[in-house]
N, C-alpha and C positions, 0 to 999 in steps of 0.2 A: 650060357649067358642069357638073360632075360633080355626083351625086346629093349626096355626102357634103360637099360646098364648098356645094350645095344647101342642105340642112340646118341646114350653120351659120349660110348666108346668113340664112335663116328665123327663126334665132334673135333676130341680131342687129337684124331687122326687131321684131322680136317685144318686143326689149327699149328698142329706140326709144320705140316705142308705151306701155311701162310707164313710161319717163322723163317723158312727155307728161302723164301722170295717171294716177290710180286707173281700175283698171280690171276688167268682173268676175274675170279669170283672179289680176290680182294681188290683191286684196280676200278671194278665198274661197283663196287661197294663205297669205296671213298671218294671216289667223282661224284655219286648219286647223292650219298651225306653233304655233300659241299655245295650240293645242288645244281650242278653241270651235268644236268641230265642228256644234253645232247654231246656232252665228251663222253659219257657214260654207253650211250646209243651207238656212238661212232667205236669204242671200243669192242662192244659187243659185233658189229658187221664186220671187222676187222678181223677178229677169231672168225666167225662163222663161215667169212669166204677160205678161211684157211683151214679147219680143223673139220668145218661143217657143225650140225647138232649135235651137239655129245651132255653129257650129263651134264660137265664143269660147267659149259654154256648157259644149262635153263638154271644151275643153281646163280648165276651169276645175274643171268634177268631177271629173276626172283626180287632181287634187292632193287628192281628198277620200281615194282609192288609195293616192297618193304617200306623206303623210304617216303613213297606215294601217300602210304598209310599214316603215316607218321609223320606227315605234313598236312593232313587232312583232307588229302585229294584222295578222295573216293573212290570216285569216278576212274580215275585213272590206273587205282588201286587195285579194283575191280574187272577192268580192262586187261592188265597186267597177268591177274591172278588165271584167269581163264586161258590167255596163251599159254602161261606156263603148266598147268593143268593138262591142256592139248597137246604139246609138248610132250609131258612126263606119259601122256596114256599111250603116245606113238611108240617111245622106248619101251613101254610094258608090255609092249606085244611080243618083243623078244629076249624081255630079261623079266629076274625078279626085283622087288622093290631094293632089297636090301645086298643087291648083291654087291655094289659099290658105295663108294661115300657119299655120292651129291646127288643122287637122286631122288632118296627119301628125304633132304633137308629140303628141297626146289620143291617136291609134292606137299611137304607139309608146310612149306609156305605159303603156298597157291592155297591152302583151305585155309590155314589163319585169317590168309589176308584176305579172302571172300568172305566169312564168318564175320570178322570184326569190319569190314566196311557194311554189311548188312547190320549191323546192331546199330553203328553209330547215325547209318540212314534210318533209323527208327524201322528196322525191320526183325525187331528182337528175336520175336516168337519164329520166326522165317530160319532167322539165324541159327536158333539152337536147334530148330526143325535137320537142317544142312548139317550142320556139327555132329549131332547125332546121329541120321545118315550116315556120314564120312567114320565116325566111331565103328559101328557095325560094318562097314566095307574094308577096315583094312586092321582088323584083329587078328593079332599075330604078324604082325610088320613090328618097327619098329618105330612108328610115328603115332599109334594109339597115344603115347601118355602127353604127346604136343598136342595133340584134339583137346585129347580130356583138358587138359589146361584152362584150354580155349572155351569149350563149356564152361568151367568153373568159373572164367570170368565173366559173364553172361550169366550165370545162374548162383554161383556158390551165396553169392552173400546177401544174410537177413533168410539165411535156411540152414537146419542143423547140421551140425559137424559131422564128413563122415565117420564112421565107426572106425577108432585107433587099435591098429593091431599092436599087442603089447603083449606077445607069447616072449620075443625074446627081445634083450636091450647089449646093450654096452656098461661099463664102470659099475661103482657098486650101488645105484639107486635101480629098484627094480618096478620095470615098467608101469604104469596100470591103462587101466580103459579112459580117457572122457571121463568117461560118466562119474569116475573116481574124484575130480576135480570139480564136479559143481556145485556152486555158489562162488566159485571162485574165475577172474577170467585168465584165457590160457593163451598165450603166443607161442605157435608152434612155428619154430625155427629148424625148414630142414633143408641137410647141408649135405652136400658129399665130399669123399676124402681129398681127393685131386681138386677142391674146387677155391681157387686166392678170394674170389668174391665173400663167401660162404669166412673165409683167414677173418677177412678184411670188416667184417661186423661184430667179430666177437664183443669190441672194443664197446660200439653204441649197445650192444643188450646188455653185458656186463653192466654198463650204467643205468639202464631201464632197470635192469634187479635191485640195485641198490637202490633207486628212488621209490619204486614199487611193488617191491617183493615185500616189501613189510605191508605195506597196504594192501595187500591178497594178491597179485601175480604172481600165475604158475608159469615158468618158462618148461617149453618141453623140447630137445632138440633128436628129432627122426632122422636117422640119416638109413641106406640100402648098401645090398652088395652091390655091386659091378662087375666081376668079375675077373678084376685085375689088379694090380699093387701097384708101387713103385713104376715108374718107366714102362707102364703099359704091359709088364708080364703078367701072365696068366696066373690064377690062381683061386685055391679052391675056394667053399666059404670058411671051412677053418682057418685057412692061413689069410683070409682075407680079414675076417674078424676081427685079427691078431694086429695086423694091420692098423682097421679102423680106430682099436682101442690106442696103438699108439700114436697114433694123431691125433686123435681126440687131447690125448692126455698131454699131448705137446702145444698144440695149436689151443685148444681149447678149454685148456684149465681154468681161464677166467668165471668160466660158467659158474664153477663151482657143484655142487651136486645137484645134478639136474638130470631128468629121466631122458633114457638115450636109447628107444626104441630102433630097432634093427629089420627093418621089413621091407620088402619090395612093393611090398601089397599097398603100404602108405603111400608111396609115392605116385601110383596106380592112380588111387583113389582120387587123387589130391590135384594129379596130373602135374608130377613135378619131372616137367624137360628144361624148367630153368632152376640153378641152383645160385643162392638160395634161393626159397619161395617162405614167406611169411604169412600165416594162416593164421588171427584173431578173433580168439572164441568167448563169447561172452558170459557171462555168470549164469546164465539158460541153456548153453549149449548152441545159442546161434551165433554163423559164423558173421563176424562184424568186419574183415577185413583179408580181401584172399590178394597178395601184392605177388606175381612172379619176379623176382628181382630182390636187389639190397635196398633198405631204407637206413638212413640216417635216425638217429636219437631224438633230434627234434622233430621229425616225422609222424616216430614213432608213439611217442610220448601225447603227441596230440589224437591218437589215435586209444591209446588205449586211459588216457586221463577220463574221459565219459563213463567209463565201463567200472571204474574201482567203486 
């Protein structure tokens, strides 16, 4: 299993375990959201006199970062991302990154969230200086494609598309390159099998095609292996394939015939740790729009109405 099929596997372990019950990481998650950062604080000492530092712990102060960031406290963000940083490097000394679930999410928070408080302090050039750093140090972990991300958004957009791998696809429209599509502009929509988010949009592109597929948008949707099926079993990339094809063709019909690129290397490139990610390419080949997450139709539409 690749690093980046890795990672989501993680996740998805990750959020088994929050379904099971309350837990510290969801607990000081939803205090910090609510903004009782000091019930958040008092939960977190509460574990730590009892369990002491463990992995669950720094992914759980993580969110004390997260949330910092996402309210625009910086500073605090900043603060945050460095303990948990010192933290994660003290564990490293006697384990590997990936050998449990929460410690490669807590380390690749602690760089998000330093990265992206460094840009929004107008320390752009600093930022991707850092990012990039942190890219080359932990190649071959499984938190490389959350960097890359993070780069991307710092850099991807108003510079050209990376190069689309299109050896292999899904359904019966067969892949091509980029390069195949210009003059025309391209929203790449890419999804993975297990992912409701990735369900839950077909609905608004489905209707972005019909307004503007006559008007030259090409929808392209990339999705990767994982290396698992149904219920988290193992499985090769044949039988995973097989798989993909049929949830495409169940969840995803609405598309319609639309190129369905099969590569790990896209999601690499593109730095897809969130699914889905929305990549807007424009009649040049520059990208116009790199969104980690679902966008709505009306969003979108204003997004790509400039570019027809």
């Amino acid at each position: 299993m690749r690093y980046g099929a890795l990672f989501s596997a993680i996740l998805i372990v990750v959020s088994m375990a929050y379904s099971a019950g309350p837990t510290i990481v969801s607990e000081v998650h939803a205090a910090a959201a609510a903004g009782h950062t000091a019930d958040a604080n008092h939960l977190l000492q509460v574990y730590k006199s009892a369990q002491g530092i463990t992995p669950e712990y720094i992914e759980a102060l993580s969110w004390i970062g997260r949330v910092a960031l996402m309210n625009g406290q910086t500073a605090a963000a900043e603060a945050n991302a460095a303990e948990v940083r010192k933290l994660c490097e003290e564990q490293l000394k006697h384990r590997k990154l990936d050998a449990e679930a929460h410690l490669p999410i807590a380390l690749g928070a602690s760089i998000e969230v330093q990265g992206q408080a460094m840009g929004r302090d107008g320390q752009r050039d600093q930022a991707v200086i850092f990012l990039k750093d942190e890219l080359n140090r932990w190649q071959g972990t499984s938190i490389v494609t959350r960097i890359q991300k993070n780069v991307n958004l710092l850099t991807l957009e108003g510079k050209p598309a990376p190069l689309l791998d299109a050896k292999f696809g899904i359904g019966d429209v067969r892949p091509l390159p980029l390069s195949a599509h210009r003059g025309h502009p391209v929203l790449l929509f890419l999804w993975a099998h297990w992912c409701p988010d990735c369900k839950g949009m077909v609905a608004d592109i489905q209707k972005l095609m019909v307004t503007d597929g006559p008007r030259g948008l090409v929808v392209i949707a990339p999705t990767q292996h994982y290396g698992y099926v149904a219920g988290g079993k193992d499985a090769s990339p044949t039988e995973e394939s097989a798989y993909i094809s049929a949830v495409f063709a169940k969840y995803y019909a609405g598309l319609g015939k639309v190129e369905v690129p099969l590569s790990e290397e896209n999601f690499t490139r593109l730095g897809v740790s969130t699914t889905p990610t929305l990549v807007l390419v424009d009649k040049q080949g520059i990208v116009r729009l790199y969104n980690p997450g679902a966008l709505g139709y009306e969003a979108l539409v204003k997004k790509v109405e400039p570019l027809l």
